[in-house]
C-alpha positions as CSV (number, residue, x, y, z in Angstrom):
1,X,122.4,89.1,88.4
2,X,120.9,86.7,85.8
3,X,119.3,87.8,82.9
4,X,115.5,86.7,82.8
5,X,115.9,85.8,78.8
6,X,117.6,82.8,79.8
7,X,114.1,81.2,81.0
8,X,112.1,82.3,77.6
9,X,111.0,80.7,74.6
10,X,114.0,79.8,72.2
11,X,114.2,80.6,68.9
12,X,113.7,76.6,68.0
13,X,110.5,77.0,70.0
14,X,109.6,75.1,73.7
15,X,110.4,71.6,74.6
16,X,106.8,70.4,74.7
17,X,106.3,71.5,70.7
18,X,108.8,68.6,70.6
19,X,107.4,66.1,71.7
20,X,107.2,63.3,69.1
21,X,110.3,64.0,68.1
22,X,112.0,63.6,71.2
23,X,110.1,60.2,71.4
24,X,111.2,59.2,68.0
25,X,114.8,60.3,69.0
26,X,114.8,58.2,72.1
27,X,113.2,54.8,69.7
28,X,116.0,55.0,67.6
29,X,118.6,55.5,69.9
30,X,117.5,52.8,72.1
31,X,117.4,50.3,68.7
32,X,121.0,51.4,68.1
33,X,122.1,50.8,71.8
34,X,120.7,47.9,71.7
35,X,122.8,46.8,68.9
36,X,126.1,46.8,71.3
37,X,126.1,44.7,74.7
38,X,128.8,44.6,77.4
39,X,132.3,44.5,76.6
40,X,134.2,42.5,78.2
41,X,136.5,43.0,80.9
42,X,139.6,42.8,83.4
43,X,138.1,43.6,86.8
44,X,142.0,44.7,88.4
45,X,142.9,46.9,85.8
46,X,142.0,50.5,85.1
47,X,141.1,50.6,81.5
48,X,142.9,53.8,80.5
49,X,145.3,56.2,82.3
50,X,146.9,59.2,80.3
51,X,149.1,62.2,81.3
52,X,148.3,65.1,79.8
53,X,149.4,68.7,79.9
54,X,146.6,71.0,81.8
55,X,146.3,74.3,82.8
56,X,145.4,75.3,86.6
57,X,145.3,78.6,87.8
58,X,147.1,80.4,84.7
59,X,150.3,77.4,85.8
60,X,151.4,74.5,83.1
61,X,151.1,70.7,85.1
62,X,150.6,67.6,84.7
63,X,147.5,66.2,84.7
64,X,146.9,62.5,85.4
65,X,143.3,60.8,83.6
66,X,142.3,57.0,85.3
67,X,139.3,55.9,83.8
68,X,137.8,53.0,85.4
69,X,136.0,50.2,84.1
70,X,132.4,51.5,83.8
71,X,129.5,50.0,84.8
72,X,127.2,51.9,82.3
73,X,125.7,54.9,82.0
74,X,122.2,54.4,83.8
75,X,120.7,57.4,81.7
76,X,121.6,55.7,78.4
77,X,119.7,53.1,79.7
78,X,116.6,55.1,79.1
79,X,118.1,56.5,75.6
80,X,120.7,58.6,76.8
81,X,122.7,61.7,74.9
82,X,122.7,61.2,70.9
83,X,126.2,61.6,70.5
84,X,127.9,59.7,73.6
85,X,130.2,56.3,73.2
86,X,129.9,56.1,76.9
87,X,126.4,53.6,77.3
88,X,127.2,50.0,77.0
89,X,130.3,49.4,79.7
90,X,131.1,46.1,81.1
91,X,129.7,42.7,80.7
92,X,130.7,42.4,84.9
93,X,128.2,45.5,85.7
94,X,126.2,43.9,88.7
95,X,129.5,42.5,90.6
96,X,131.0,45.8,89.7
97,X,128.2,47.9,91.3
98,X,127.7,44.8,93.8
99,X,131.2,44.6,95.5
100,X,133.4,47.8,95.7
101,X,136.5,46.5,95.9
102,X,136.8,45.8,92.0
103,X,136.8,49.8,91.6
104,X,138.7,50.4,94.6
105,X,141.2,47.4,93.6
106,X,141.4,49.3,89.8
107,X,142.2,52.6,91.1
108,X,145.1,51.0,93.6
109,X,146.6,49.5,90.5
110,X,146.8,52.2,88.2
111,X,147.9,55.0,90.4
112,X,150.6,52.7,91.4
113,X,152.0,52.0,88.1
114,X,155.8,53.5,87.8
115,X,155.4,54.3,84.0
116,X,153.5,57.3,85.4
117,X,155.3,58.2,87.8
118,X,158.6,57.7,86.1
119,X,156.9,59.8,82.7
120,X,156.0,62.8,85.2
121,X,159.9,62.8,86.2
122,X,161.0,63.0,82.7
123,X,158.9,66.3,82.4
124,X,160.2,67.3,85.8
125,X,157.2,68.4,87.0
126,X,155.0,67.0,89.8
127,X,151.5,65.6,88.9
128,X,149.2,68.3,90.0
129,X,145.7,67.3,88.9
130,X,143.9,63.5,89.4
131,X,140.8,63.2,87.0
132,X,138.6,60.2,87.6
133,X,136.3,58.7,84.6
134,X,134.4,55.9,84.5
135,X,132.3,56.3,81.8
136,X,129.1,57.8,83.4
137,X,128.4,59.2,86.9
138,X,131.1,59.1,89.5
139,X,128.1,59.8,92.6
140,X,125.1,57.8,91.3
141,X,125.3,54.3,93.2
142,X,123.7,52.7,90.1
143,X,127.0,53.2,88.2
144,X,129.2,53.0,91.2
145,X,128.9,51.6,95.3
146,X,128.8,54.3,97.7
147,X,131.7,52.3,99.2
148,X,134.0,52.4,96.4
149,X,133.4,56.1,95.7
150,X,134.6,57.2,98.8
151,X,137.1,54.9,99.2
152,X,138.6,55.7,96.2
153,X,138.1,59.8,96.7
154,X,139.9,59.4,100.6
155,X,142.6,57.5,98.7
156,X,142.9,60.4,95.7
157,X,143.3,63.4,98.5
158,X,146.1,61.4,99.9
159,X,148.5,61.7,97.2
160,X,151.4,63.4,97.3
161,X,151.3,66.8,95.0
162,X,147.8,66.7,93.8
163,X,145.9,69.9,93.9
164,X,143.1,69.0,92.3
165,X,140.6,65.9,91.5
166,X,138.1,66.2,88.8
167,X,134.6,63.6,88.9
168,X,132.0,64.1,87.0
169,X,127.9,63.4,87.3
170,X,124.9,64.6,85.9
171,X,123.2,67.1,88.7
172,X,120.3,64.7,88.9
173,X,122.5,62.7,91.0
174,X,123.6,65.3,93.1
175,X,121.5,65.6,96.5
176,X,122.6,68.0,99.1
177,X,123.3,64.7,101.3
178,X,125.6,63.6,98.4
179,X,127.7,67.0,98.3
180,X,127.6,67.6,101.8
181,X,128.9,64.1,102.4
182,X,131.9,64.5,99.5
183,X,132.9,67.8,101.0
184,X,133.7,66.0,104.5
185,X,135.8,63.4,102.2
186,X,137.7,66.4,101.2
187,X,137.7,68.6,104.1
188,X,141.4,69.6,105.6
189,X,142.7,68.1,102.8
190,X,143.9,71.4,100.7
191,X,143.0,69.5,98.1
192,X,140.1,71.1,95.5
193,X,136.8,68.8,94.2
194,X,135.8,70.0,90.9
195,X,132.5,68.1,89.7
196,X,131.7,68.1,85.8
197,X,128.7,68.1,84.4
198,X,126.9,67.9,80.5
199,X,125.3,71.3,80.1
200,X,125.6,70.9,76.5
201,X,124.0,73.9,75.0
202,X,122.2,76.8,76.9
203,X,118.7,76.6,74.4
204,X,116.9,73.9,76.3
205,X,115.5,72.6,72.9
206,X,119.3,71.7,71.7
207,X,119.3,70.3,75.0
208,X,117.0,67.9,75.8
209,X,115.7,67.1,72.2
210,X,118.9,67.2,69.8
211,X,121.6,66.3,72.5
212,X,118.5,64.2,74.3
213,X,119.9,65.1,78.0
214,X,117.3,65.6,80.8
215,X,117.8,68.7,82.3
216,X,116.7,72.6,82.6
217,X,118.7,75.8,82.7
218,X,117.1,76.2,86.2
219,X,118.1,72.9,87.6
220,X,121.8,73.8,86.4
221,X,121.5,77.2,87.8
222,X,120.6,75.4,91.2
223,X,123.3,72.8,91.4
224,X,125.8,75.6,90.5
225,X,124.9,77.1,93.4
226,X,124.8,74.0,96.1
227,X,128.3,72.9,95.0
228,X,129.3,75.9,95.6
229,X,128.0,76.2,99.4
230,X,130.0,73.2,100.0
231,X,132.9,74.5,98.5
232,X,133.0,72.5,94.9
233,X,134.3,73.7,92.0
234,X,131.5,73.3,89.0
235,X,132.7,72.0,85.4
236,X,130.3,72.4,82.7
237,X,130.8,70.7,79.5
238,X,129.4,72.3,76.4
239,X,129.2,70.8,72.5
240,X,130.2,71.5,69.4
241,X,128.2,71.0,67.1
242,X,124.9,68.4,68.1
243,X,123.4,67.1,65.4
244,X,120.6,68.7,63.3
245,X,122.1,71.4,63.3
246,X,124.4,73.7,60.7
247,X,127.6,74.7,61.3
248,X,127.0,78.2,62.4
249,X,124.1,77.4,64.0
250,X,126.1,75.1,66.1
251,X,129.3,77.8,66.7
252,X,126.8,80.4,67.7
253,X,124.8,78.2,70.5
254,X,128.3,77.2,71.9
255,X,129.6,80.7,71.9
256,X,126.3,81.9,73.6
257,X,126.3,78.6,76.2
258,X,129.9,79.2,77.0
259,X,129.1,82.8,78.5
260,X,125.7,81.8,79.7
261,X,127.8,78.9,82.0
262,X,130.1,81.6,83.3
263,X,127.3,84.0,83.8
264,X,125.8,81.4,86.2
265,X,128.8,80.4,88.1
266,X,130.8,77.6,86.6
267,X,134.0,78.0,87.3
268,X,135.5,76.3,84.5
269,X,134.3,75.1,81.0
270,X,135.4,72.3,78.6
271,X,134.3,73.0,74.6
272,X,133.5,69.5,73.8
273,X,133.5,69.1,69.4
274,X,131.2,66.3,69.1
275,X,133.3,63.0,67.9
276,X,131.4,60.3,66.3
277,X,131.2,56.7,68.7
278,X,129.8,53.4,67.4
279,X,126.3,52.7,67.3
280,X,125.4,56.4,68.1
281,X,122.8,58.4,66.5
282,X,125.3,60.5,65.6
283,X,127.1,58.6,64.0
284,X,123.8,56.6,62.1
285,X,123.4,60.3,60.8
286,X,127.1,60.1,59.2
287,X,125.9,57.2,57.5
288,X,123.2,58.7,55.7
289,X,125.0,62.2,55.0
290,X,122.9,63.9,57.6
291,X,126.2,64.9,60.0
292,X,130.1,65.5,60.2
293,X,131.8,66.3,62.6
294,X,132.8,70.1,63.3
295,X,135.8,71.9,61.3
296,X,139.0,72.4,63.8
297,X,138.5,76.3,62.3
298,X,134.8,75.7,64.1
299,X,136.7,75.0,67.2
300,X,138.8,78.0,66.3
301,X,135.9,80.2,66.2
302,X,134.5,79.7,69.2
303,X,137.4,80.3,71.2
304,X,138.3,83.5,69.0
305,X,134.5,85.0,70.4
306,X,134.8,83.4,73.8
307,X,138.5,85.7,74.5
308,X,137.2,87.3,77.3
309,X,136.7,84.1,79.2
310,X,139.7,82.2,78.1
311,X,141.3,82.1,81.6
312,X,138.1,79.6,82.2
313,X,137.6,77.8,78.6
314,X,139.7,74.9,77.6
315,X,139.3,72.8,74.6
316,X,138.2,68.6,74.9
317,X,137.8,65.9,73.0
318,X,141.8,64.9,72.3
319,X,142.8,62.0,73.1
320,X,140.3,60.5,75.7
321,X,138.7,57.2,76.1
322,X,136.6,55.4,74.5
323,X,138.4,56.3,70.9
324,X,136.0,57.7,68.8
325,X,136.0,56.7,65.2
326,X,136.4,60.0,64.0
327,X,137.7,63.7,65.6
328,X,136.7,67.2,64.7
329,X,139.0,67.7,61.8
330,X,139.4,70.3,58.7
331,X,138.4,69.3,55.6
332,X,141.8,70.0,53.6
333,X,141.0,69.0,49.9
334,X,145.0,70.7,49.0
335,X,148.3,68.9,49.1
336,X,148.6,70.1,52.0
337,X,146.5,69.1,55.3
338,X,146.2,71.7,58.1
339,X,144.9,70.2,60.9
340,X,148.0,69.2,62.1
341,X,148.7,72.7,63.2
342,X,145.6,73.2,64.4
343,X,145.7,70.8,66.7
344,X,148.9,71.7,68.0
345,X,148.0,75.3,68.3
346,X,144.6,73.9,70.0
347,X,146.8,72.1,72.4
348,X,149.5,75.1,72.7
349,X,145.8,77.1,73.7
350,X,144.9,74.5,76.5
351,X,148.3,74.7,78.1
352,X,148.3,79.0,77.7
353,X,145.2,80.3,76.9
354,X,146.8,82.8,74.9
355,X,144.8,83.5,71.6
356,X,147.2,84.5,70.1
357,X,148.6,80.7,69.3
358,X,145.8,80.8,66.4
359,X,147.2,83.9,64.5
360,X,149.4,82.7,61.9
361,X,147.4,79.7,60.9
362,X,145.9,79.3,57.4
363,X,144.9,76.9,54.9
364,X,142.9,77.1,51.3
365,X,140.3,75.2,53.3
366,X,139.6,77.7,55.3
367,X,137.3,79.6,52.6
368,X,135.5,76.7,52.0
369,X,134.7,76.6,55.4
370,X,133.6,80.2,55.5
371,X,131.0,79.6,53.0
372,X,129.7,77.1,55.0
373,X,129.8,79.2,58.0
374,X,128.0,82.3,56.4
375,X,125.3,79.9,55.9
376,X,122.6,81.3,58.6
377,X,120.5,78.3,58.5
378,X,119.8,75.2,57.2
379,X,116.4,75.4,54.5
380,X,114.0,73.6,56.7
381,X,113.2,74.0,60.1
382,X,114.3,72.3,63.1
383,X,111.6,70.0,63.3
384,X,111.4,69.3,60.0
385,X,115.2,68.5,59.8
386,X,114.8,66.2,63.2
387,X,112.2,64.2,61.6
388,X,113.5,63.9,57.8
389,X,117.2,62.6,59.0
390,X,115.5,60.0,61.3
391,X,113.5,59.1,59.0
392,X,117.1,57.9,56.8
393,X,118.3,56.4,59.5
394,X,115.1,54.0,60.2
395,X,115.8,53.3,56.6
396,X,119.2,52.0,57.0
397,X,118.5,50.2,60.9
398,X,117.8,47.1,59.6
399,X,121.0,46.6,57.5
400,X,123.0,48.0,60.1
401,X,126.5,47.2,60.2
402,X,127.3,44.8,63.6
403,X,130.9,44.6,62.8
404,X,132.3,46.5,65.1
405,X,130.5,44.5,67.8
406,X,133.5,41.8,67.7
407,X,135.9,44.1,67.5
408,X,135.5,46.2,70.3
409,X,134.1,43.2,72.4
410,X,136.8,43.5,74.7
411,X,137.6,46.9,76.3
412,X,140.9,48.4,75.0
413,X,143.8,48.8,77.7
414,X,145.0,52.0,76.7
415,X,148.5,53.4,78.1
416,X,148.5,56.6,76.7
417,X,151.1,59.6,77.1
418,X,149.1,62.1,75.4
419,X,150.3,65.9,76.6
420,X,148.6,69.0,75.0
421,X,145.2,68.8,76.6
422,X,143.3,71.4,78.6
């Protein structure tokens, strides 16, 4: 039964009391986007596969991560989410969405590459779980042709020892017709479809005016449902952390979004601590000294209050693609730095869910984060926050560095062996 509070005004107020700032948001974002064009690209290649550790179904496997060259997100296009690196993809975007062999033919290739293969035997244990990336949405046919999609999905269910593939979209993009039509691709297979999707934060304001993603509880609610009726397991991403907001602030509306996702019927959830990605508003905030990124003991935290739903709730945001230019990490100002064992206990929590892993961890740091923590809320108000920090980062648009722009002109091939993850 849901509870009818999750439809009412937030604490931050309603969407529409937003309204210039989401426009001023959405400015912005689109001048920094605009700062970055397509990288290029090798059409054959996948560019990034990683194994990982993963838990599924309380067992330890291996879990195998192909990211495809993307086409671009087609909602950053329109401003897209404040703190995502995934917007500008490849130069090739039109014969990419134009001919779906180049996807199909990048797929092929990387799932036929022995390294992984041969690294899965060194573990001795069977890859058990295919995740797909490609920067964006795996069902919208702006990003990718129909053709390749299902090409590639018939190809994924016929791999030996694979349990489980993982795609993700924004619901927007998923019709009845379009879930209907991916649960025949799957059908006899014995193999699950899990789809991910953004949800971000449960408060609609976070949402759609700090995180800038379309979307209402009620649509979510809804698509939770229809995947479900075709038999599709439903990911929800939440953040850590969106900007313009404090620290607990931003613990507290994860904790709460984390229960609210299982209260509707997601059937598994990835805490996402916000990392900071080129030419990001986020990441314009770090420049003027409006934002940094979440403490690990943040990350910590939220687990800690989320232990009745462990079995569900892993931990994101190691070691995917793109790179981010900076992780969720402690602030360690002693000689010596803790989030080393953090982020092995993290990882220790993704392969066991056991809480326990976080018990004997300490640091001097850790105080300084619970001041910061105890801190209800920031001295001004939401909107008044929103439209001071943007304010600082107009100021600093014009001189703003285009570096990087030669430097990650060419999409890196990553070959990553990265185990730990969720």
């Amino acid at each position: 039964m849901l509870h009818n509070h999750i439809f009412y005004k937030t604490k931050f107020g309603r969407i529409r009391d937003y309204s210039s700032e989401r426009k001023l948001i959405i400015d912005v974002v689109r001048k920094l986007r605009n700062l970055k064009k397509g990288k290029k690209s090798n059409w054959e290649d996948a560019i990034e596969w990683h194994l990982k550790y993963a838990n599924l179904y309380g067992e330890s496997v291996l879990a195998l991560t192909i990211t495809l060259t993307p086409s671009g997100c087609d909602w950053a296009r329109k401003g897209g989410c404040t703190m995502c690196g995934e917007f500008e993809g490849s130069e090739k975007r039109h014969l990419l969405i134009s001919n779906p062999q180049f996807h199909i033919s990048q797929f092929a290739s990387a799932i036929g590459k022995s390294e992984i293969w041969e690294a899965a035997q060194k573990e001795k244990k069977p890859i058990s779980w295919l995740r797909i990336n490609q920067e964006g949405n795996f069902t919208n046919p702006k990003e990718m042709n129909y053709k390749a999609q299902e090409a590639i999905l018939r190809l994924a269910v016929r791999l030996d020892g694979i349990k489980r593939i993982t795609i993700e979209s924004r619901p927007q993009y998923l019709s009845e017709n379009i879930v209907k039509n991916l649960e025949n691709l799957f059908k006899d297979s014995k193999v699950e479809l899990e789809i991910g999707m953004g949800v971000e934060a449960k408060n609609e304001v976070i949402r759609n005016v700090c995180v800038n993603k379309k979307g209402s509880n009620r649509l979510f609610i809804n698509t939770v449902i229809l995947l479900k009726k075709y038999n599709i397991l439903p990911l929800a991403y939440i953040t850590l952390k969106p900007p313009f907001l404090s620290e607990k602030e931003a613990i507290d509306e994860a904790v709460e979004t984390a229960h609210f996702v299982k209260e509707i019927g997601f059937s598994r959830i990835s805490l996402e601590p916000i990392c900071i990605h080129s030419y990001t508003l986020v990441e314009a905030l770090s420049k003027t000294g409006d934002y940094k990124v979440p403490w690990l003991w943040s990350v910590i935290e939220v687990i800690k209050r989320c232990k009745d739903i462990s079995n569900i709730l892993g931990i994101g945001g190691i070691g995917y693609y793109p790179i981010p230019k900076n992780y969720a990490h402690n602030y360690c100002t002693g000689n010596v730095d803790c989030n080393q064992s953090c982020t092995y206990a993290i990882m220790e929590y993704n392969k066991t869910r056991e809480i326990k892993v976080f018990a004997e961890l300490s640091c001097k740091c850790k105080v300084i984060w619970q001041c910061e923590y105890k801190q209800e809320v920031l001295p001004s108000s939401l909107k008044e926050r929103i439209n001071e920090q943007l304010m600082r980062v107009e100021s600093l648009l014009y001189d703003y560095s285009k570096g990087e722009i030669e430097e990650n002109e060419v999409f890196r091939n990553q070959r990553l062996i990265a185990f730990g993850s969720q």
